[in-house]
C-alpha positions, 0 to 999 in steps of 0.5 A: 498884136492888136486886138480882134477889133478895132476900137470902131468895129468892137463899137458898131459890134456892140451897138449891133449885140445891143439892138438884138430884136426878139426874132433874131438868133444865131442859126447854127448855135440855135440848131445845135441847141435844139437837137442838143435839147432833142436828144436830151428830152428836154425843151427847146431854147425859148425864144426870148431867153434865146435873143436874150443869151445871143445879145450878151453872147455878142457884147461878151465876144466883142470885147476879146482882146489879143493884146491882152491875152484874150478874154483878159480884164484891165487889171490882167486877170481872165475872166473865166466866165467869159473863156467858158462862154467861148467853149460853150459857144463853140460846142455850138458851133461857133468854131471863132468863140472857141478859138478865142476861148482856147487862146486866152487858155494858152496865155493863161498857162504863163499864169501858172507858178512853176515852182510852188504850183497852182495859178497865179490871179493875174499877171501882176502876180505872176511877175517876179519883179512885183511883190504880190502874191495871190493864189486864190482857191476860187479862181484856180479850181474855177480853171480847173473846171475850165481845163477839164473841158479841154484836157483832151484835146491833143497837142495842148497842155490843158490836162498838164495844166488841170494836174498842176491844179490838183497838185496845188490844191491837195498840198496846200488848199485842201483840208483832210476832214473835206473843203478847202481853205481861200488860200494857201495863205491866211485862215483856214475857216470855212467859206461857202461861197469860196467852197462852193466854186472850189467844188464845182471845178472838183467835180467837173474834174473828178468826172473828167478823170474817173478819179474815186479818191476826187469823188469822196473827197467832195462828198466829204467836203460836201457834208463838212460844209453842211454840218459845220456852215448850215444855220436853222434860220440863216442858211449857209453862213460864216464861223470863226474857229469856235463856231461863232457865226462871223458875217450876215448870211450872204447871198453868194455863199447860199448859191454857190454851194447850191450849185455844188450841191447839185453838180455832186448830185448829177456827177455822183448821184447822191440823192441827199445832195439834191435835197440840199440844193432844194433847201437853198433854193427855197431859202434863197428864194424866201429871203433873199428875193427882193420882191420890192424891185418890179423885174427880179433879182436878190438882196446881197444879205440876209440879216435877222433883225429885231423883228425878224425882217431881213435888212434891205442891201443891194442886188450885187450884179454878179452873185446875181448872175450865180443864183440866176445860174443856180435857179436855172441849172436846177430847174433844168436837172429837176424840169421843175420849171419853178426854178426856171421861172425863177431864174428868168425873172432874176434877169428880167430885173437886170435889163437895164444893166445889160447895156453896158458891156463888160465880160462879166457879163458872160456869166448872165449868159450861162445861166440863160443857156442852162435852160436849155443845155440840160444838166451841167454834168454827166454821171461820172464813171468811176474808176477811170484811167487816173482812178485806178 
């Protein structure tokens, strides 16, 4: 099959998603925002985050291809940020985006391993006549997330699939005394960054199913990587088996549990949790920020020094995309808008990078929409039909 556009219509799309002016919005996703908003109590879409957030939505859009299963990369892995915008989209009202979203989901069943469980990371992987073999924590629990948004819907078999996942995860993923390991292979130390997005699709999952035994098992996990991971200086880092911090305190791992932090919060209402993204907000903020560029944005490390300063990295395009999330969900949950301000100005410094389309794009795009979507999850209501 051939992809939705052709190769000259996905470039006047793109030429057309770049040259989005300031005014312009998408009349019925704007209006489902701002009732959306309306009824949340919360404010409505600015008007430059929105044109900001349409012009990536754009670009992010153009770049389906059903040759390849969707919202699929070269290398014949999806990119879940991407199939997440398209749900999100659809909310909206964007019936074209949701159906995109939906079909790469559908192509991404043939991703699951039958016999041992979970997904494979792409298609590479999951062809029986390759040697490779990679079933990473991240992406499966990220999908997970994803199903937990679908597992509804009838005729479909996304609630299956988002099982599986769960299956595959408590055999061979999770550990007893709470988090996850990166794989069913290799070690099994502790990695914020790996836990943090393994959370975040437990915890939309835990809601979607009611499950108690789902809930305290992020709550655990949740402490676990507060006690074991948390350095007084550093902040969240890296241990080996006896305790040995093993890598500089990273950027992803910081905001990636920040957001963990704060979904356990908003799905479990534990208020220490809420603390805790708080405090890695305001250490990301005091050391990672690279307050050297004009526009925004943060270093990918923070490594004490002889005296004290935090060596200089660079501003990886992706993990920025987290914080920016990161910085916008909790502003939004909290209405703090420090935290939204913050979050603007990290995308204020990636302008320049928004000219070039690539699907990982859609994540930039999520954190936009967090300033106005309200918070990212509802309370759980525990005791669900699978809690029981």
């Amino acid at each position: 099959m051939r992809p939705w556009f052709s190769r000259g219509a996905t470039a006047v799309v793109l030429a057309a998603a770049a040259a989005v002016p300031a005014t312009l919005h998408h009349p019925i996703a704007t209006k489902a925002a701002d009732a959306h908003a309306a009824t949340a109590g919360i404010a409505a879409a600015d008007p430059a985050d929105r044109a900001l957030y349409d012009r990536l939505s754009l670009q992010v859009m153009a770049l389906y291809d059903e040759s390849r299963g969707g919202f699929v990369r070269r290398d014949g892995t999806p990119c879940e940020a991407a199939i997440e915008l398209g749900l999100a989209r659809g909310a909206e009202g964007d019936s074209l985006a949701l159906e995109h979203a939906l079909h790469t989901l559908r192509w991404m069943h043939g991703l699951l391993d039958t016999v041992g469980g979970g997904y494979f990371e792409g298609e590479r992987d999951a062809d029986h006549q390759s040697t490779s073999f990679e079933k990473r924590t991240d992406s499966n629990l990220r999908r997970l997330g994803i199903l937990a948004r679908v597992a509804s819907r009838p005729g479909e078999t996304f609630a299956r699939d988002g099982r599986r996942v769960v299956d595959y995860a408590q055999r061979l993923l999770v550990d007893g005394r709470g988090g996850f390991a990166n794989g069913q292979m290799g070690s099994r130390d502790l990695e914020p960054a790996t836990n943090g997005v393994a959370l975040r699709g437990w915890w939309r999952w835990a809601v979607h199913t009611g499950d108690p035994r789902l809930r305290d098992f992020a709550l655990r996990s949740e402490d676990r990587l507060w006690n074991h991971c948390r350095d007084l200086e550093q902040g969240l880092v890296r241990r080996d088996t006896w305790g040995k911090v093993r890598t500089p305190s990273l950027l992803a791992d910081q905001v990636e549990m920040g957001l963990a932090y704060l979904h356990g919060w908003e799905a479990a209402g534990r208020d220490s949790d809420l603390v805790r993204a708080k405090a890695i907000a305001a250490h990301v903020r005091e050391h990672f920020e690279d307050s050297g560029k004009k526009g925004g944005g943060f270093r990918d490390d923070y490594s004490r020094e002889r005296f004290g300063h935090s060596r200089r990295s660079g501003r990886p395009f992706e993990e920025n995309a987290v914080a920016a999330r990161f910085y916008a969900e909790l502003g939004a949950a909290t209405r703090d808008t420090s935290y939204t301000n913050m979050a603007r100005r990290t995308w204020a410094g990636f302008d320049k990078s928004f000219e070039k389309p690539k699907l990982e794009a859609a994540e930039w795009a999520l954190a936009i929409r967090a300033t106005w979507a309200g918070p990212a999850l509802e309370r759980g209501q525990w005791g669900g039909k699978e809690g029981k």
